[in-house]
MDAnalysis code that builds the backbone (N, CA, C; Angstrom):
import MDAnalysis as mda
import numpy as np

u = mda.Universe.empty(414, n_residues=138, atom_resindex=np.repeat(np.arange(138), 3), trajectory=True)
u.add_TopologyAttr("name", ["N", "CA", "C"] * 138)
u.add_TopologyAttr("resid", np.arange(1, 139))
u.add_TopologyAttr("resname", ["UNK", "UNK", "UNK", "UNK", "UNK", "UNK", "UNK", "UNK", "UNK", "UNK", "UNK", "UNK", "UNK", "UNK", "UNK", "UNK", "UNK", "UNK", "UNK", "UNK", "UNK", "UNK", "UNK", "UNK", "UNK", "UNK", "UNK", "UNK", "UNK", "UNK", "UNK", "UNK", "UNK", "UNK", "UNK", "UNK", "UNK", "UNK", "UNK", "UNK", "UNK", "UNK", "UNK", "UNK", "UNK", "UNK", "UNK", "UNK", "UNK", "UNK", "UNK", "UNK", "UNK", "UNK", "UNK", "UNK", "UNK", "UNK", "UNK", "UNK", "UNK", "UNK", "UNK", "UNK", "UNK", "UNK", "UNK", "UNK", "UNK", "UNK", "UNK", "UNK", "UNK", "UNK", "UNK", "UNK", "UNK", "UNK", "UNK", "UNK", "UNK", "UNK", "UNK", "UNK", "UNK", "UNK", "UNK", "UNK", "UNK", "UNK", "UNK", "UNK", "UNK", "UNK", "UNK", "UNK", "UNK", "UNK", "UNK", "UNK", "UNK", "UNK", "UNK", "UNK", "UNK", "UNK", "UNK", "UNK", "UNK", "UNK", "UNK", "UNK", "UNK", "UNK", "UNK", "UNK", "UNK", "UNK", "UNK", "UNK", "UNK", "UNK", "UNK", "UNK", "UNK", "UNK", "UNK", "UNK", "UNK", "UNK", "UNK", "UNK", "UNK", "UNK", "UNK", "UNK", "UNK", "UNK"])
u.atoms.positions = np.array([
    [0.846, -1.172, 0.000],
    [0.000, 0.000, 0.000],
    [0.897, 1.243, 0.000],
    [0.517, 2.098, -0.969],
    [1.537, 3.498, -1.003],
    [0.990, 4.937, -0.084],
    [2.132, 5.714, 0.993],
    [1.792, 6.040, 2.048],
    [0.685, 7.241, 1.444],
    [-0.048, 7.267, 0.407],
    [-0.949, 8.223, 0.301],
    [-2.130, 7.625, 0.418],
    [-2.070, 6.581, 0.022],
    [-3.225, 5.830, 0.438],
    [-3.654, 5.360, 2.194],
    [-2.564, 5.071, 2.587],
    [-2.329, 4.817, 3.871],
    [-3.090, 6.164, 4.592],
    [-2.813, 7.216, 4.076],
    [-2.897, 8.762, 4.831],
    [-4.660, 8.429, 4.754],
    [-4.826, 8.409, 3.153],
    [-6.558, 8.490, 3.192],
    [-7.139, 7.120, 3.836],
    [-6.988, 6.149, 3.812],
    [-7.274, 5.251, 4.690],
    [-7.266, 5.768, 6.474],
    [-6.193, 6.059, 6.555],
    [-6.717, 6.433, 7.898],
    [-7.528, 8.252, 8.612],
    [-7.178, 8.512, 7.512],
    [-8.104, 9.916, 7.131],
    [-9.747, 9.238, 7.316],
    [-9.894, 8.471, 6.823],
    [-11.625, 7.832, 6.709],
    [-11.585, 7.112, 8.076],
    [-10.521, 6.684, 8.724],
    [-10.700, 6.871, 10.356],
    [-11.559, 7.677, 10.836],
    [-10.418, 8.555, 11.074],
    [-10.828, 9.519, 11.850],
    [-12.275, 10.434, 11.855],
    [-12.201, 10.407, 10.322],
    [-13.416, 11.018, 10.095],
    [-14.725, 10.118, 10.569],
    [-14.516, 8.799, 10.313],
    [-16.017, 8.034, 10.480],
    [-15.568, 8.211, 11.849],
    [-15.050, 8.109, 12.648],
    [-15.043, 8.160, 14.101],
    [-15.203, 9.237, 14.524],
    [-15.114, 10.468, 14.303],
    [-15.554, 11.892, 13.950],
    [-17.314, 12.182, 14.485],
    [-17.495, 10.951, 13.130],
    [-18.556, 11.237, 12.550],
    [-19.975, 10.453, 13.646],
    [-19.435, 9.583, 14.322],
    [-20.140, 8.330, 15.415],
    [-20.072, 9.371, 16.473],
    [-19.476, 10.436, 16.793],
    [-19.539, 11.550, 17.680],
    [-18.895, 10.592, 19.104],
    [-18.757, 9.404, 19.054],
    [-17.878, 9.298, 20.839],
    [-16.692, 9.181, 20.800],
    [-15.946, 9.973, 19.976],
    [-14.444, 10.038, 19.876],
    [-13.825, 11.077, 20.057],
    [-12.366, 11.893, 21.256],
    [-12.108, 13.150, 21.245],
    [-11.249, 12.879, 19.688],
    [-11.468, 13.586, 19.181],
    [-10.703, 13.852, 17.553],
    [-9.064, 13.889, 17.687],
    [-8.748, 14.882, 18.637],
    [-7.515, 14.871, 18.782],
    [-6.524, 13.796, 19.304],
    [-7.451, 13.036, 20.351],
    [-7.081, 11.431, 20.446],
    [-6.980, 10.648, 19.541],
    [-8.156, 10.734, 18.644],
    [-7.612, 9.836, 17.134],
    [-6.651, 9.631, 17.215],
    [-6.361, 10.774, 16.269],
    [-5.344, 11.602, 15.425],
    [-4.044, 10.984, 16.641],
    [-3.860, 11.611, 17.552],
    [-2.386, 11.137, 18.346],
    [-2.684, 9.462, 17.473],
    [-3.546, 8.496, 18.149],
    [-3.730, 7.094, 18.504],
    [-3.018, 6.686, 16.988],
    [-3.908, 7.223, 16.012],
    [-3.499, 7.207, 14.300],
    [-1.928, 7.382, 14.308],
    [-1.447, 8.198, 14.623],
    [-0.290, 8.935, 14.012],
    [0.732, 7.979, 14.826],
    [0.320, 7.457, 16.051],
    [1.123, 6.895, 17.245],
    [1.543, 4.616, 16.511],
    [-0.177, 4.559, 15.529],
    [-0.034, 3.178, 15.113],
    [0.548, 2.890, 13.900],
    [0.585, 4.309, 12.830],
    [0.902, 4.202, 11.760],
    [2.059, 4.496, 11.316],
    [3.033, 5.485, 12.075],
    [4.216, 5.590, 11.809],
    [4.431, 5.983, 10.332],
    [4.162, 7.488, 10.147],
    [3.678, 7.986, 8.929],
    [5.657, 8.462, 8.538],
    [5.770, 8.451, 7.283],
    [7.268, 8.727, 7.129],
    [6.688, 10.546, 7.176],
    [7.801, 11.563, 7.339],
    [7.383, 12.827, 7.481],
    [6.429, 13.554, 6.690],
    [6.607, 13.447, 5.404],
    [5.801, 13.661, 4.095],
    [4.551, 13.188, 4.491],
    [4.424, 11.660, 4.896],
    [3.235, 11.267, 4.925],
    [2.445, 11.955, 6.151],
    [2.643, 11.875, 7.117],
    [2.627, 12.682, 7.974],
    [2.085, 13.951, 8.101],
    [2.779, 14.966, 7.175],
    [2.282, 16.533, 6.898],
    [0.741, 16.269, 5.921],
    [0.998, 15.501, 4.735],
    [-0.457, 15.147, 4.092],
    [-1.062, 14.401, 5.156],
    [-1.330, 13.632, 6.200],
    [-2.448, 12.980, 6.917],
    [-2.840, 14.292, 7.833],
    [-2.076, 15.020, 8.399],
    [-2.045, 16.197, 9.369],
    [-3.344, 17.508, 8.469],
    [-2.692, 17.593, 7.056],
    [-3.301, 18.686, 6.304],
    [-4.779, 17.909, 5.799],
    [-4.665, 16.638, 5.316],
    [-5.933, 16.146, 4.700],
    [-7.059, 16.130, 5.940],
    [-6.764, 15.926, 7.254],
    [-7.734, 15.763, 7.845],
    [-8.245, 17.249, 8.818],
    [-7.317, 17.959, 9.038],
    [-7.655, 19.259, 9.261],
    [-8.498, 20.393, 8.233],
    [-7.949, 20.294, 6.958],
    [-8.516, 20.565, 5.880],
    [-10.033, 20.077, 5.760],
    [-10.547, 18.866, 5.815],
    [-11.877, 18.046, 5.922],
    [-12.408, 19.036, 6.750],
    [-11.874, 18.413, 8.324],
    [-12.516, 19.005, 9.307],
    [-13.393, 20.737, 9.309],
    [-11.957, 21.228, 9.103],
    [-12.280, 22.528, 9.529],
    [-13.340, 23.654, 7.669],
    [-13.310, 22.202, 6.865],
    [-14.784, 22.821, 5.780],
    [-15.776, 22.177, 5.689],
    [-16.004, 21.500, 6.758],
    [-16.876, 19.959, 6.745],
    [-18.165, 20.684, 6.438],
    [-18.745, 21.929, 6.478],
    [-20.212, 22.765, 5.975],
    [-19.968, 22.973, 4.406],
    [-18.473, 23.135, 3.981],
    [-18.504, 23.289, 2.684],
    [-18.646, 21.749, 2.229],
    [-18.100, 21.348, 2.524],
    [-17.570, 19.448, 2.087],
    [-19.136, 19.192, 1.847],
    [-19.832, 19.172, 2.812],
    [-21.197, 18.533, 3.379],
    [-22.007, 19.233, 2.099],
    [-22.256, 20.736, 1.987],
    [-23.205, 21.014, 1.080],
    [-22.646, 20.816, -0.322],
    [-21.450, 20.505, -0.817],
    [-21.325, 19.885, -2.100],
    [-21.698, 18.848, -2.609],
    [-21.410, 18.017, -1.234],
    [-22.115, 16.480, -1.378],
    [-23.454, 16.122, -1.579],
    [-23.878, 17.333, -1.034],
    [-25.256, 17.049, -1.050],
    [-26.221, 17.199, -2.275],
    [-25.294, 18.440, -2.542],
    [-25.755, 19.113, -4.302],
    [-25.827, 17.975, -5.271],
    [-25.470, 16.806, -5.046],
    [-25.066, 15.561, -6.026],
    [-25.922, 14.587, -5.671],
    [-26.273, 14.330, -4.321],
    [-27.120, 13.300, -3.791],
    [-28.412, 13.287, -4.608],
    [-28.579, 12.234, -5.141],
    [-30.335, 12.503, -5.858],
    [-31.103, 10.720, -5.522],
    [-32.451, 11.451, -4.688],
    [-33.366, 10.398, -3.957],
    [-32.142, 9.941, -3.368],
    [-31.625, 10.587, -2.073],
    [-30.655, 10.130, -1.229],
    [-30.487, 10.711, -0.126],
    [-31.108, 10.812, 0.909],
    [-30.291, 12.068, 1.941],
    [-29.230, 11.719, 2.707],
    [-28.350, 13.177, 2.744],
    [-27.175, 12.757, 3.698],
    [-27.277, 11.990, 4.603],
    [-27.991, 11.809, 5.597],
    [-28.250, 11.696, 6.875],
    [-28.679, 9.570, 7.064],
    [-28.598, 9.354, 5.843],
    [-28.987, 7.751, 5.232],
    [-27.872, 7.388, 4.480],
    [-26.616, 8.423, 4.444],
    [-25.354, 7.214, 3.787],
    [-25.060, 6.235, 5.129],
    [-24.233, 5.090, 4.317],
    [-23.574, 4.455, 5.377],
    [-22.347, 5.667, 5.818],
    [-22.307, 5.402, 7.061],
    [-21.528, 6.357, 7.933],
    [-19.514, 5.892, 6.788],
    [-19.694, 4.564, 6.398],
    [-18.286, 4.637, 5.854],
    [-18.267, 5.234, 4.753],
    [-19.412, 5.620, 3.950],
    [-19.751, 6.187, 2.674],
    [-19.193, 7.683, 2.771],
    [-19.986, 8.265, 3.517],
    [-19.997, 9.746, 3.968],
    [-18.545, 9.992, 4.149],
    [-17.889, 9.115, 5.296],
    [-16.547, 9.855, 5.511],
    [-15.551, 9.419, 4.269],
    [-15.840, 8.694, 3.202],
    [-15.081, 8.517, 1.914],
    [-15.449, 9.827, 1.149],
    [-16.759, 9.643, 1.147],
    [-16.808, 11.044, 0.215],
    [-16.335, 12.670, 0.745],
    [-16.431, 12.395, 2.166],
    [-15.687, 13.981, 2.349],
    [-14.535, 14.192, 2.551],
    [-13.290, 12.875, 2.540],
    [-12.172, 13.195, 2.049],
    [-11.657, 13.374, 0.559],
    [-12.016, 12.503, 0.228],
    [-12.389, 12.358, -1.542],
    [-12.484, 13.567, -1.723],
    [-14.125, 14.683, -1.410],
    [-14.430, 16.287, -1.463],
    [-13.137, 16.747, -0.992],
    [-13.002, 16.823, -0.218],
    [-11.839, 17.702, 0.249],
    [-10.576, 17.997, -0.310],
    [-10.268, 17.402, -1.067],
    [-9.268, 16.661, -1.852],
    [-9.080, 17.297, -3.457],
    [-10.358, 16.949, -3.832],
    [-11.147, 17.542, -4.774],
    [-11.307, 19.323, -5.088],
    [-11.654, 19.557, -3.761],
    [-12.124, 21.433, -3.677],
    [-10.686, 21.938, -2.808],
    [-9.860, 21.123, -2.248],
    [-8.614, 21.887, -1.829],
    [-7.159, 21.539, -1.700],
    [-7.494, 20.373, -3.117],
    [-5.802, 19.922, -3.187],
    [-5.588, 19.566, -4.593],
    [-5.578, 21.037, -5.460],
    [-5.213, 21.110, -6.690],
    [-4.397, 20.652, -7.076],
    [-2.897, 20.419, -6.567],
    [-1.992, 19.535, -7.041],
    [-1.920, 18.293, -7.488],
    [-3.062, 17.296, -6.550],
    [-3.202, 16.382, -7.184],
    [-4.262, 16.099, -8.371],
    [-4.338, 15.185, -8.966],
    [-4.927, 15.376, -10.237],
    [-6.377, 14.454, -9.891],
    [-7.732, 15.031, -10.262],
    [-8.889, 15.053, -9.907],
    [-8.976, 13.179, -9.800],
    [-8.550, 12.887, -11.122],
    [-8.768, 11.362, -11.565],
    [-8.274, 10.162, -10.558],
    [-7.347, 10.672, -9.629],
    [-6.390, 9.743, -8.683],
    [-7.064, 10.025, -7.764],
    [-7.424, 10.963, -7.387],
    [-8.618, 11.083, -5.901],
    [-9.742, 10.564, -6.075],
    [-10.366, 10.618, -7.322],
    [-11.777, 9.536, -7.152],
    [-11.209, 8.004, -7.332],
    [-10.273, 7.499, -8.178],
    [-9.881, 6.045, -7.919],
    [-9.136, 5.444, -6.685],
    [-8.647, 6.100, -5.884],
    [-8.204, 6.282, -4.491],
    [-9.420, 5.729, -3.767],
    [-9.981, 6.822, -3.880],
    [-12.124, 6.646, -3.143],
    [-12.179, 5.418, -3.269],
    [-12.548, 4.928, -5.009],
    [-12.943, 4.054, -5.440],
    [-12.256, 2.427, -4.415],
    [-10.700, 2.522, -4.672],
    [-10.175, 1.484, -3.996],
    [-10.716, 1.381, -2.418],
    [-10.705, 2.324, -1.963],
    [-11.100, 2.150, -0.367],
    [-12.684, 1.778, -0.003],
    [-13.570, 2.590, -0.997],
    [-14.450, 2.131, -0.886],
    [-14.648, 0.704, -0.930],
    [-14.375, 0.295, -2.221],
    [-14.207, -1.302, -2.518],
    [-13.709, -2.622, -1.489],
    [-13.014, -1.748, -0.345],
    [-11.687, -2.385, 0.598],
    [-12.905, -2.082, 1.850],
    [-13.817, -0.969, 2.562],
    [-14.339, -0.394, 3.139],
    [-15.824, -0.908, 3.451],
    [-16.187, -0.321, 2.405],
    [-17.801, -0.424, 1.648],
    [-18.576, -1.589, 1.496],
    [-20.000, -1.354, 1.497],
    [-21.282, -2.236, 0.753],
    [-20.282, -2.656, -0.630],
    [-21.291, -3.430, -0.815],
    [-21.058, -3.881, -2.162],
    [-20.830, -2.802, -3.406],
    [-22.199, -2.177, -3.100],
    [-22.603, -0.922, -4.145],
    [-21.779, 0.106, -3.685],
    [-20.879, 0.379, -2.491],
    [-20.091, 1.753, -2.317],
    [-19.218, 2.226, -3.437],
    [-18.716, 1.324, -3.818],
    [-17.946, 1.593, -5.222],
    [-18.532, 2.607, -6.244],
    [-19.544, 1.748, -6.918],
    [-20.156, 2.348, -7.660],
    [-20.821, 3.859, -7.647],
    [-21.204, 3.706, -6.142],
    [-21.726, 5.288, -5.700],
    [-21.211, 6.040, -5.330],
    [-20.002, 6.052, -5.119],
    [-19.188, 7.141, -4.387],
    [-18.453, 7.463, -5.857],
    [-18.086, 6.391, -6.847],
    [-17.421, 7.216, -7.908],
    [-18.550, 8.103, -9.145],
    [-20.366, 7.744, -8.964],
    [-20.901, 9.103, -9.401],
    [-20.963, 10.137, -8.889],
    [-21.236, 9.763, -7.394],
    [-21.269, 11.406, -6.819],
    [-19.646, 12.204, -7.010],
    [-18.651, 11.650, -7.007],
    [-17.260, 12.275, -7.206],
    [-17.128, 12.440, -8.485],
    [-17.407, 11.792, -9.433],
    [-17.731, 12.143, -10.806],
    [-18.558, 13.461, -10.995],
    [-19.470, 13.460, -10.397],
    [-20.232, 14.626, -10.593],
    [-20.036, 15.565, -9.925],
    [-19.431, 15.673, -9.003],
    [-18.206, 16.626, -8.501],
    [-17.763, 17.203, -9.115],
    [-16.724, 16.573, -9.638],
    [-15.143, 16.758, -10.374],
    [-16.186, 17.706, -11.475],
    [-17.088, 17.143, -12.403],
    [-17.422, 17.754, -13.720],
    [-18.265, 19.000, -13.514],
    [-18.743, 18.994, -12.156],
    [-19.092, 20.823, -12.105],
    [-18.778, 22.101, -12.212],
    [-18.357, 22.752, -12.683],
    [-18.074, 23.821, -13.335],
    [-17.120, 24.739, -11.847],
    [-18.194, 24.697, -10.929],
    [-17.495, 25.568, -9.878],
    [-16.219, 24.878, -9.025],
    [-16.290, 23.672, -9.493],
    [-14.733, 22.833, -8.665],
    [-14.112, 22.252, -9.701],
    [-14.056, 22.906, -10.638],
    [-12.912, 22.527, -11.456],
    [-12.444, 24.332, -11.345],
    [-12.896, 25.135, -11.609],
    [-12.613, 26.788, -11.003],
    [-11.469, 26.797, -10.258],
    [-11.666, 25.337, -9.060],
    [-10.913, 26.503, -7.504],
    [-9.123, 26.083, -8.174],
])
């Protein structure tokens, strides 16, 4: 497994544990950083990807939602949700990488993660992401 994947893998930690609300966050994050032994690089991206999430999770959240159709947020599987708002995040605030490797990233974890069908659904709604006009802009 290559340590960017590793980062978003445990990025969808934190977040679904985030997201179950009985976790202090910052405990994660030590517990994460303390089991995974991130090389430095990896490290600064797990540090930035999940602070980044965190601290736009109203932006993250209403993009996602803009895409959801006969779906409400509030009815993904909880591992769904925290794929797609790193995936988002990723997407709306890490131009360097290239749009196509962050949704097949998704895709793998989902697949590794996920329902059966997570695959499939997390790469339209990120598909339909990526091809909106205002996040290909930022």
């Amino acid at each position: 497994m290559t340590q960017r994947r590793c980062v978003r893998e445990s990025a969808l930690e934190v977040l679904y544990r985030y997201d179950i609300g009985n976790e202090n966050i910052e405990k994660t994050i030590e517990e994460i950083e303390e089991k995974i032994k991130f090389t430095p690089k990896g490290q600064k991206f797990f540090q930035r990807l999940v602070s980044e999430t965190l601290n736009n999770l109203d932006i993250i959240d209403k993009t996602i939602i803009q895409f959801l159709e006969h779906w409400s947020f509030a009815r993904l599987a909880g591992v769904d949700r925290a794929i797609l708002r790193v995936a988002c995040c990723e997407l709306l605030y890490f131009p360097d990488i290239p749009p196509k490797v962050i949704i097949n990233e998704a895709l793998e974890i989902a697949k590794k993660y996920g329902a059966a069908e997570s695959a499939s659904f997390v790469n339209g709604i990120l598909d339909a992401i990526y091809k909106h006009k205002d996040i290909k802009s930022k």
